[in-house]
ZAMARGU-4260 file (C-alpha; in steps of 0.2 Angstrom, whole numbers, plus 5000, padded with zeros to 4 digits):
<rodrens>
0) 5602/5649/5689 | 5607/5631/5692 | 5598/5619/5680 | 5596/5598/5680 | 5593/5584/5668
5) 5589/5566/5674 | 5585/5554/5661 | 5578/5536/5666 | 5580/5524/5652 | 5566/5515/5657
10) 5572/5493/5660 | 5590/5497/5654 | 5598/5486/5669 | 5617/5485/5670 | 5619/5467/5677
15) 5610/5457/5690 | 5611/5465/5709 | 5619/5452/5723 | 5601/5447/5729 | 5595/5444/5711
20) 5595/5425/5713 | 5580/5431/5727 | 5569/5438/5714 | 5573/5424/5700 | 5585/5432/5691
25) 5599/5426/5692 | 5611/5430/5676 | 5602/5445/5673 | 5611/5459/5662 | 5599/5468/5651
30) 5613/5481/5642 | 5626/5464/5642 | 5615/5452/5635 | 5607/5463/5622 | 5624/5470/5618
35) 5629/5448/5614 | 5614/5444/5606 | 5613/5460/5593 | 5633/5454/5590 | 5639/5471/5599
40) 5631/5487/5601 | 5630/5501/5589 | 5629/5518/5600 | 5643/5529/5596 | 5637/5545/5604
45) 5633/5535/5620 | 5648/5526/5619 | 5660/5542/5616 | 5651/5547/5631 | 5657/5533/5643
50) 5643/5518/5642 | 5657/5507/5640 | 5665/5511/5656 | 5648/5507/5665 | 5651/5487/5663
55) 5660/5477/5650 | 5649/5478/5634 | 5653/5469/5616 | 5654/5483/5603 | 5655/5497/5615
60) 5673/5498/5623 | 5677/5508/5639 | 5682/5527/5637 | 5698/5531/5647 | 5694/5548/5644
65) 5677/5549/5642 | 5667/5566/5648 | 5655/5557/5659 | 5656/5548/5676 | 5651/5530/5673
70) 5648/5518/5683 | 5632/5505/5693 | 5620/5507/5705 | 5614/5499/5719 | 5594/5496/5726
75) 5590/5497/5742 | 5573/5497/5739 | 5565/5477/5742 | 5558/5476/5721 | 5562/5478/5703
80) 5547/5489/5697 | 5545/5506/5691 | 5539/5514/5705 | 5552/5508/5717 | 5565/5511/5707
85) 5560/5529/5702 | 5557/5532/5721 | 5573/5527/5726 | 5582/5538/5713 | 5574/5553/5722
90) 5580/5546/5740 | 5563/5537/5745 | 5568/5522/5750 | 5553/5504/5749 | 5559/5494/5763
95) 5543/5481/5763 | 5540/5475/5745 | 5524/5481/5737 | 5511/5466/5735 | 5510/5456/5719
100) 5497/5442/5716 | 5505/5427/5708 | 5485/5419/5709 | 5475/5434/5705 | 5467/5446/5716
105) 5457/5440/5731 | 5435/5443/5731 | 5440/5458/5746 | 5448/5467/5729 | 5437/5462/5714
110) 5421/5461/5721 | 5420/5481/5727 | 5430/5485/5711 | 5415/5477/5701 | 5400/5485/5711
115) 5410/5503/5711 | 5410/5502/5692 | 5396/5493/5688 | 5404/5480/5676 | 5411/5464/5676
120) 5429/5456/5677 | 5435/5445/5665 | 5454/5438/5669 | 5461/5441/5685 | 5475/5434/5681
125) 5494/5437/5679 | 5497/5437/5660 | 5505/5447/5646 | 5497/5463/5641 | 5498/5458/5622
130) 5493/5441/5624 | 5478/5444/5639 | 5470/5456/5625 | 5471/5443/5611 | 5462/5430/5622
135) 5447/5440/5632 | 5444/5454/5617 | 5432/5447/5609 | 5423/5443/5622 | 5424/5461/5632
140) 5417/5468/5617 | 5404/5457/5618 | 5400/5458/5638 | 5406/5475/5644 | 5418/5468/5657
145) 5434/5474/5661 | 5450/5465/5656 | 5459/5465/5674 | 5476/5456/5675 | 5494/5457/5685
150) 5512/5452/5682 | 5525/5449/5693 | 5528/5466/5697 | 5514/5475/5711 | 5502/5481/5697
155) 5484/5480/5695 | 5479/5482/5675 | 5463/5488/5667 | 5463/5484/5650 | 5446/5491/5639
160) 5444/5493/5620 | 5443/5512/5616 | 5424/5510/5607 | 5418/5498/5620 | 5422/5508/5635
165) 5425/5527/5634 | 5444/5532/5641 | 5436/5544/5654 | 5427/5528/5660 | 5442/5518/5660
170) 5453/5531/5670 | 5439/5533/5683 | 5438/5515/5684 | 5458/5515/5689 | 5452/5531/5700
175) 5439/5518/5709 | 5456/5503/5712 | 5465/5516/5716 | 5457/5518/5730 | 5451/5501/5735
180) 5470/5495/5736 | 5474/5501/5750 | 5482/5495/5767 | 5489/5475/5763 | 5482/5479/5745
185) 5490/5495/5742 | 5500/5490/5724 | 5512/5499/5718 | 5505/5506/5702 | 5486/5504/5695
190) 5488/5504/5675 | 5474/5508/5661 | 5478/5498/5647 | 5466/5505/5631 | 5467/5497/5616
195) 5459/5496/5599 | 5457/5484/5583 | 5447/5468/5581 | 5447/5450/5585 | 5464/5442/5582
200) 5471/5461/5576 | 5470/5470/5594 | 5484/5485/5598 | 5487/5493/5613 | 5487/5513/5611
205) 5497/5526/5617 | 5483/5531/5630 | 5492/5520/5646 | 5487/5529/5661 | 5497/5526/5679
210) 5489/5528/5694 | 5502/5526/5708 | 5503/5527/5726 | 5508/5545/5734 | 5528/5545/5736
215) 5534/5552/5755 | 5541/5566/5760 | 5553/5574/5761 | 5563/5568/5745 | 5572/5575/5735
220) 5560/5582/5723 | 5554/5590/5738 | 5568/5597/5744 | 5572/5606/5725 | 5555/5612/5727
225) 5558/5619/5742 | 5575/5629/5737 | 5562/5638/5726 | 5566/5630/5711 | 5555/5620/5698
230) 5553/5600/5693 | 5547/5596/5676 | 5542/5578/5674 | 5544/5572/5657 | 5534/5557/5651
235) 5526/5545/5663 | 5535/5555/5679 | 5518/5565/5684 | 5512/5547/5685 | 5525/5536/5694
240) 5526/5551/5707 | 5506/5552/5709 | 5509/5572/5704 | 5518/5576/5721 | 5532/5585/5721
245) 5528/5588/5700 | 5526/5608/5696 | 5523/5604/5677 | 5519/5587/5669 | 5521/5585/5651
250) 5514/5566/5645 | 5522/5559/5629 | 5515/5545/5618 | 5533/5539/5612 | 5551/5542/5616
255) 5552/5553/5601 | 5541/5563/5609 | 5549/5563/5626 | 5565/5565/5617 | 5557/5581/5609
260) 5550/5589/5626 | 5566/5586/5635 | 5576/5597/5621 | 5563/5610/5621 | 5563/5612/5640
265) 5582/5612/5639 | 5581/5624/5626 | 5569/5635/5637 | 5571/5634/5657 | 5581/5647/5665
270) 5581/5635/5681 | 5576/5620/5691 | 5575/5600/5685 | 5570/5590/5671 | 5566/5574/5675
275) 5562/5564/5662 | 5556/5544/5660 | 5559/5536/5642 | 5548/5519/5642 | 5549/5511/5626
280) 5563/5498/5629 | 5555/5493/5645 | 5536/5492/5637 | 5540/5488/5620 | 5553/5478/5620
285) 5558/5471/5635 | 5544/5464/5641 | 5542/5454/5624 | 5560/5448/5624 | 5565/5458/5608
290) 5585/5461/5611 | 5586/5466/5593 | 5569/5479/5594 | 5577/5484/5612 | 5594/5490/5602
295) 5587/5498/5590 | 5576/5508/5603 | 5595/5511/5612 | 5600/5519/5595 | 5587/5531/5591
300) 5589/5537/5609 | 5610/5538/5603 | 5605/5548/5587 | 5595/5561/5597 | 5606/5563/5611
305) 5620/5576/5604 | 5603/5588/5601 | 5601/5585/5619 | 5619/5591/5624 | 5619/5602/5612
310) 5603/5610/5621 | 5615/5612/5639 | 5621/5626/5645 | 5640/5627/5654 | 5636/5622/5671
315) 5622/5609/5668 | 5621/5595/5676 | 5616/5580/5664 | 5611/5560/5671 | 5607/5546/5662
320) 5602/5532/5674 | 5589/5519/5674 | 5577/5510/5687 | 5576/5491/5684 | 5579/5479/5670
325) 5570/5468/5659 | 5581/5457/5651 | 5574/5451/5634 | 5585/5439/5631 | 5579/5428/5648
330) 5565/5418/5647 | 5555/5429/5657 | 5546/5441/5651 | 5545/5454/5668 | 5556/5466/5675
335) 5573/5461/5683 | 5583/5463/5698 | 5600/5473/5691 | 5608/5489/5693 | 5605/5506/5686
340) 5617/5512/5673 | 5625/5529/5679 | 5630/5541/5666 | 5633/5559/5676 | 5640/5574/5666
345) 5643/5593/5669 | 5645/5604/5653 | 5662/5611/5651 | 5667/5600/5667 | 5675/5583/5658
350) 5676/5568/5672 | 5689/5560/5662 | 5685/5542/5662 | 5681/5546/5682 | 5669/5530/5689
355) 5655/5530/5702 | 5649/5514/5712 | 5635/5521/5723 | 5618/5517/5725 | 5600/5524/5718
360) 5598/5537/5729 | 5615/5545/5724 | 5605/5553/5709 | 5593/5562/5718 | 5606/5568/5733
365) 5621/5574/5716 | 5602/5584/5709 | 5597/5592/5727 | 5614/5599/5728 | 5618/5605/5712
370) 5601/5615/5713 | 5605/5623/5731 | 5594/5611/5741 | 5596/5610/5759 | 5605/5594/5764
375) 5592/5578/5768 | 5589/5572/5784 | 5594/5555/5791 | 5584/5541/5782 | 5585/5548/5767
380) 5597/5539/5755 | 5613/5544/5743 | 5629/5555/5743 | 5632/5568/5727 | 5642/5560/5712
385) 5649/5578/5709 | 5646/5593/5718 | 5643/5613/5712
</rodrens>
């Protein structure tokens, strides 16, 4: 039975799209910039494996025979978060941009949000997730209210200290948003943002929660699913993709741990698509302009990758790609307008140095027809980087 792998290193842009200067991001190369500021990178197994044919990268130089297709992807998509991204890799394509709020969210969003769940709000603000914690803690604590805040990405954050609000009542209050941001409000993703500590000490946990809007069909995942094979979504896929389109969903706390679930899924399946999402450079690192932290992120995936190609069996297809970037080495601190990385691979099939420029959706249509899904309608994005 025909079997997939498509693993989205969460932020790890390959250099700023043609519109980038529209979003502010102009000079924009997360997996460039970090490779000049660490003084070159240090990945062999990714670089034996073609990274270096994706973009011109200091300390990892191109393969001309390297066993993976490499090359950039383009977005389509109007946006540079995780949700649009991930959409668009699986050919649903976010023509309007979804809304952010640069000021805060307006009384017609706060005001039912705060009667639903019978607290407060504190914030309302664009800020860092760290940094918003530090400041309104202590008095959360104190009050009860929620910590409620946004970035520059279409996201409406919750944040709530574990012994001061009970997760269960945190996730319902996302529940509650969820459903009030609708219609012109209708964000991309509503977040819970739990964390712990004391005044001065605070710590996120591991216990984010995404609550996104329902992806369209039909999509690619949909159209797997309807060859009768199964999706596995790895990470914080269940999330991004509402739960549509997901048979199993298995959550990690770490990319250790995603890392982990993807090699035993490997491992096991007889069939069908694993489709995994590995967050740690974007939510660690990235967002707190940590070049150095982001490369050492990039190597602990590089020493667990030959378990993961050990793990495939001669015929697998195998994708490494990504969604947006976050560059750390700009001054800002959100998400950036670049190209995905494309790493595609078939066991026992070597591509040679081969390159690939396509665009997002080219993922999703190289998935569908490898697993014997019937060809998409028109609208639906992508062409297949290989086929069976």
């Amino acid at each position: 039975m025909p079997r997939a792998c498509v693993i989205v290193l969460d932020a790890v842009g390959a250099g700023e799209l043609p519109d980038a200067a529209e979003y502010g991001d102009e000079g924009s190369d997360t997996l460039g910039n970090v490779a000049r500021a660490v003084g070159g990178l240090d990945l062999p197994t990714l670089e034996a494996f073609g990274l270096g044919n994706v973009e011109e990268l200091e300390g990892c130089p191109p393969q001309p025979g390297a066993p993976a297709i490499a090359g950039r992807l383009v977005e389509r998509s109007k946006g540079k978060d995780t949700t649009t991204g991930h959409w668009e890799l699986m050919g649903i394509l976010t023509p309007t941009p979804f809304p952010t709020y640069p000021h805060g969210f307006p009384e017609d969003v706060i005001d039912p949000f705060m009667h639903r769940t019978g607290r407060g709000v504190l914030g309302n603000k664009p800020a860092s997730g760290t940094e918003i914690i530090q400041e309104l803690g202590e008095q959360h604590q104190r009050t009860g209210k929620w910590i409620v805040y946004t970035s520059a990405d279409s996201v409406f954050q919750i944040a709530a200290h574990e012994e001061t609000v009970p997760l269960e009542e945190l996730y319902e209050a996302c529940r509650i948003a969820r459903e009030i941001l609708t219609g012109k409000h209708a964000v991309g993703r509503v977040i819970a943002r739990p964390f712990i500590g004391e005044p001065g000490n605070y710590e996120r946990t591991p216990n984010r929660h995404d609550f996104s809007l329902e992806p369209k069909r039909p999509n690619y995942l949909s159209l797997v699913r309807d060859a009768g094979l199964h999706v596995h979504g790895v990470g914080k896929i269940g999330d991004i993709f509402a739960g549509r389109d997901i048979d199993e969903s298995h959550p990690t706390k770490s990319n250790i741990e995603g890392i982990a679930q993807t090699e035993r899924l490997l491992r096991e399946l007889d069939e069908g698509l694993i489709f995994v999402n590995l967050v740690e450079t974007d939510m660690l690192w990235g967002h707190r302009n940590d070049p150095v932290n982001f490369h050492r992120c990039l190597q602990d995936f590089d020493r667990r990758l030959p378990d993961l190609l050990d793990a495939l069996r001669p015929g697998d297809l195998f994708i490494l790609t990504s969604d947006h970037g976050c560059d750390p080495t700009t001054p800002s601190t959100d998400h950036s307008r670049e190209h995905a990385l494309l790493l595609a691979y078939v066991e026992g099939r070597y591509a040679n140095g081969a390159i690939h420029e396509g665009e997002f959706g080219d993922v999703g249509a190289t998935v569908n027809a490898w697993l014997g899904g019937k060809p998409p309608r028109r609208g639906i994005p992508g062409q297949p980087i290989v086929t069976p």
